[in-house]
C-alpha positions in Angstrom: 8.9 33.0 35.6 10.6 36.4 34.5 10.6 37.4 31.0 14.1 36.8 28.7 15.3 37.2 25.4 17.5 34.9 24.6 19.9 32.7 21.7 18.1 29.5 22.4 20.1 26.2 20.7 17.6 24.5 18.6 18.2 20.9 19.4 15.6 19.6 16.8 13.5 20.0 14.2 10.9 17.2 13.2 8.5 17.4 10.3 5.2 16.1 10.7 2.9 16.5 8.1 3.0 18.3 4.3 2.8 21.7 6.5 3.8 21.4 10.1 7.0 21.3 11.7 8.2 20.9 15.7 11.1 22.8 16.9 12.8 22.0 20.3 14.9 24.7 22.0 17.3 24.4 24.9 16.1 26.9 27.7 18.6 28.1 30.1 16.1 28.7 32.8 13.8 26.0 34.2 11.1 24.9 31.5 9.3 23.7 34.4 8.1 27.2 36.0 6.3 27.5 32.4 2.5 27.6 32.4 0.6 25.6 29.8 -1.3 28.4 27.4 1.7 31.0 27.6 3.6 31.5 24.4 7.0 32.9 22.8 7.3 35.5 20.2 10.3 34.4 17.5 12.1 36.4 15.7 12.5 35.2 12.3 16.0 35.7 10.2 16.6 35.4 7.0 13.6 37.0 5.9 13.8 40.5 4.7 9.7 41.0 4.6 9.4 39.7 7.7 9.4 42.5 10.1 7.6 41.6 13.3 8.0 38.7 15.5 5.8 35.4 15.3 3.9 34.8 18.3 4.0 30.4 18.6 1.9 29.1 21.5 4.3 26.4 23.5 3.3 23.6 22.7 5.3 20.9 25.4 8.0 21.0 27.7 10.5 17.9 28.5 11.8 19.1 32.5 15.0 16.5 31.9 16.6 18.2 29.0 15.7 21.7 29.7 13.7 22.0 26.6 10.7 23.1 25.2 8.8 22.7 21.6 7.0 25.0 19.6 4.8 23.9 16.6 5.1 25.6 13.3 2.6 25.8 10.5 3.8 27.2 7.4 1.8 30.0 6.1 3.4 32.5 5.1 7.2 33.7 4.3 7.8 34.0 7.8 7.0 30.4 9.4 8.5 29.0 6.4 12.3 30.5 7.5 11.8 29.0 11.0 10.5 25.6 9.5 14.3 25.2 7.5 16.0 25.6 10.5 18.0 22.8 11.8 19.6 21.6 14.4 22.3 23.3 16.4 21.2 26.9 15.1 20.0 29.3 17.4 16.7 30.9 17.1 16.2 34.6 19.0 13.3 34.1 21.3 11.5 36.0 23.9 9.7 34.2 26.6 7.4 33.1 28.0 5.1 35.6 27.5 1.4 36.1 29.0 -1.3 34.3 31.2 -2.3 30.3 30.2 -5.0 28.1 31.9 -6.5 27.3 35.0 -4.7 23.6 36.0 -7.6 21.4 37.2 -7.8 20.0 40.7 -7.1 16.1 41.7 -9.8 13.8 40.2 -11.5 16.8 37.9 -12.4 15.9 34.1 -11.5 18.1 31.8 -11.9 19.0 28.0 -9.5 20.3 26.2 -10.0 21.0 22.6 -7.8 22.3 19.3 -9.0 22.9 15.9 -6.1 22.8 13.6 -3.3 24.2 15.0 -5.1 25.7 18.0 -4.1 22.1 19.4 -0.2 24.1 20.1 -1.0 24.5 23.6 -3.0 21.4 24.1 0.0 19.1 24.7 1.5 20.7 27.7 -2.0 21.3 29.5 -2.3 17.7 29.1 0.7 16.5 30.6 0.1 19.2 33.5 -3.4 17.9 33.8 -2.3 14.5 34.1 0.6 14.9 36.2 -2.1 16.9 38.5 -3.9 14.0 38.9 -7.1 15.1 36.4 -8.5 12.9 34.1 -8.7 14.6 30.4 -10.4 14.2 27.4 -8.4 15.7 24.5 -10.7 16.7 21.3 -8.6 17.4 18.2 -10.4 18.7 14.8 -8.7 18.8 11.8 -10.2 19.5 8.0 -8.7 15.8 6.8 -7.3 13.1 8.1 -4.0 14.1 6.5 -4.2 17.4 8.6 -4.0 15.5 11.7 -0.6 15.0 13.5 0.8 14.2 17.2 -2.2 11.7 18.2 -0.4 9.1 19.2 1.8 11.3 21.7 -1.7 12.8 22.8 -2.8 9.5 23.4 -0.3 9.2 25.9 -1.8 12.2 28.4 -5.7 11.5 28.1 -8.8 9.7 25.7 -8.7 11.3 22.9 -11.6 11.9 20.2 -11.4 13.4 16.5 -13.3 14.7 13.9 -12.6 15.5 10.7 -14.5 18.1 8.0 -14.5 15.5 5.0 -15.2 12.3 7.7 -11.8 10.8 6.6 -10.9 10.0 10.2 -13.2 10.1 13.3 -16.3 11.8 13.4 -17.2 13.8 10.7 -17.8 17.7 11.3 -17.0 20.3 13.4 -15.3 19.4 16.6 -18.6 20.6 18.3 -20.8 18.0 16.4 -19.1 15.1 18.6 -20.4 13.3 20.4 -18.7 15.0 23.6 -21.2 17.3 23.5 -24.2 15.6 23.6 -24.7 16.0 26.9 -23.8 12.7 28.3 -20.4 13.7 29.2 -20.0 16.2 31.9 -17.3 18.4 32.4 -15.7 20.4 35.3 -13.9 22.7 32.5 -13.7 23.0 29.3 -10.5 24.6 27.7 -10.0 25.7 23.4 -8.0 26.8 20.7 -8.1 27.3 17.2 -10.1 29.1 14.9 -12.5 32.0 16.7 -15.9 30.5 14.8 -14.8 27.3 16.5 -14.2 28.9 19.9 -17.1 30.7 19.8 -19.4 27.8 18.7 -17.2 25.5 21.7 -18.2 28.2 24.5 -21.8 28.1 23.1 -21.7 24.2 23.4 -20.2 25.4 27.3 -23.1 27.2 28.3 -25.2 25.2 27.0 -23.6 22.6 29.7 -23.5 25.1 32.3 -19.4 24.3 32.1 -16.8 26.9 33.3 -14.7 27.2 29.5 -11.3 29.2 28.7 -10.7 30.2 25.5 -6.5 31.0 24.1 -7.4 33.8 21.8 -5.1 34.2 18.4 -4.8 38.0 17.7 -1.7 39.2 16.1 1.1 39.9 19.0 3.7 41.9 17.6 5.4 42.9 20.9 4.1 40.5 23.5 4.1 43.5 26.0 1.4 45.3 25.6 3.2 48.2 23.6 2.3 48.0 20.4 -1.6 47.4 20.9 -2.2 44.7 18.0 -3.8 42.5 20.1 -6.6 44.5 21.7 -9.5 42.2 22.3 -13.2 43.5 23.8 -13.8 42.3 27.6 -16.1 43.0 30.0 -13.6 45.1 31.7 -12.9 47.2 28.7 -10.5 46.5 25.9 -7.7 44.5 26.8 -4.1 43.2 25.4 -4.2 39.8 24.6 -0.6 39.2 24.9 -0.7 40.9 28.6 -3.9 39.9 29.9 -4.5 36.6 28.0 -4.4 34.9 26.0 -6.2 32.8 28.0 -9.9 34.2 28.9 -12.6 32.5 30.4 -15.8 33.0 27.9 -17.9 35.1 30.5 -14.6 37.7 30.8 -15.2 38.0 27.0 -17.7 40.4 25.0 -18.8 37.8 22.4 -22.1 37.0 21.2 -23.0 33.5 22.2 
């Protein structure tokens, strides 16, 4: 799909939780050549300190309206302008941007796990997934069972498992103290986001397993074309833009020490 910049019509914006907020945009090109892991880099108005473009991972796409989602955390200045927007604004996007994840085959099982709101990207692969004819396992980890949000719409795409730091909802721990990972389940692949410790710790559980595991890295992407060098990560291959080359990776394309 080639790259745009583009006045997209926000046609919604739904609060979720105390901190994250879902905003649907009106593409004017087919949302259905998008690849689950790519992403959009939004530029953010009314915000004089906010100089650079936030990179938001797309997070679902709905092929009969045309339109696509992208979940927002508020953390700073920035994501708190594009959580007041509302509907029938437009918000200055350029899309969609870099590589996502390998789509499993017919009958495959996969993993697909997101530590807080590493689980952005999680949605779409799952409906792909699905639609693909995979069956998928969706682990979401959250610190508290407040933190948690969109289950019920996960629930729809695949069995879904949680965990929680304080062991307010689902297991309690890390996402790779579930029981997933035990070794009783077996895996064709294994896809993540969130937090690097947690990806890191996820592709140790992966080799482990001796399962094939992609990682969506999170480095700053100012530019989202490989210009402005932000996002450099270490690979195998030398050092590599993120936004360019990624951010998907598989783990053995990656210079981390696992």
């Amino acid at each position: 799909m080639k790259k745009e910049v583009s006045d997209l019509l926000v046609t919604g914006n739904r609060k979720l939780n105390h901190d994250n907020f879902l905003i649907e945009l009106k593409a004017a090109t087919q949302v259905a050549e998008m690849h689950p892991g790519q992403f959009v880099n939004v530029k953010v108005d009314n915000s004089p300190d906010t100089y650079l473009r936030r990179p938001l991972s797309i997070h679902d796409i709905n092929e009969s309206s045309n339109t696509f989602s992208l979940l927002v955390k508020v953390v700073g200045e920035g994501t708190k302008q594009l959580s007041l927007i509302k509907e029938g604004e437009t918000l200055n996007v350029v899309f969609p941007l870099g590589n996502g994840f390998k789509i499993p085959a017919k009958d495959e099982k996969i993993l697909l796990v997101g530590g807080g709101v590493g689980i952005a990207p999680m949605m779409h692969m799952a409906r792909e997934s699905v639609k693909n004819g995979a069956e998928v396992h969706i682990l979401l980890g959250a610190r508290s069972k407040i933190d948690h949000i969109l289950l019920d719409e996960f629930k729809d795409f695949g069995y879904v498992h949680i965990t929680t730091d304080d062991g307010t909802l689902g297991t309690k721990g890390f996402v790779v103290d579930h029981a997933v990972f035990s070794g009783k389940e077996t895996f064709n692949r294994i896809h993540c986001c969130g937090p690097e410790p947690m990806m890191k710790a996820v592709a140790r559980m992966a080799k482990r397993m001796n399962t094939e595991c992609e990682v969506s890295l999170e480095n700053m992407m100012a530019c989202g074309f490989g210009v402005c060098l932000c996002c450099v990560t270490k690979t195998t291959e030398g050092n590599k833009c993120v936004c360019t080359e990624g951010p998907v990776f598989n783990i053995n394309d990656l210079e981390w020490q696992i």
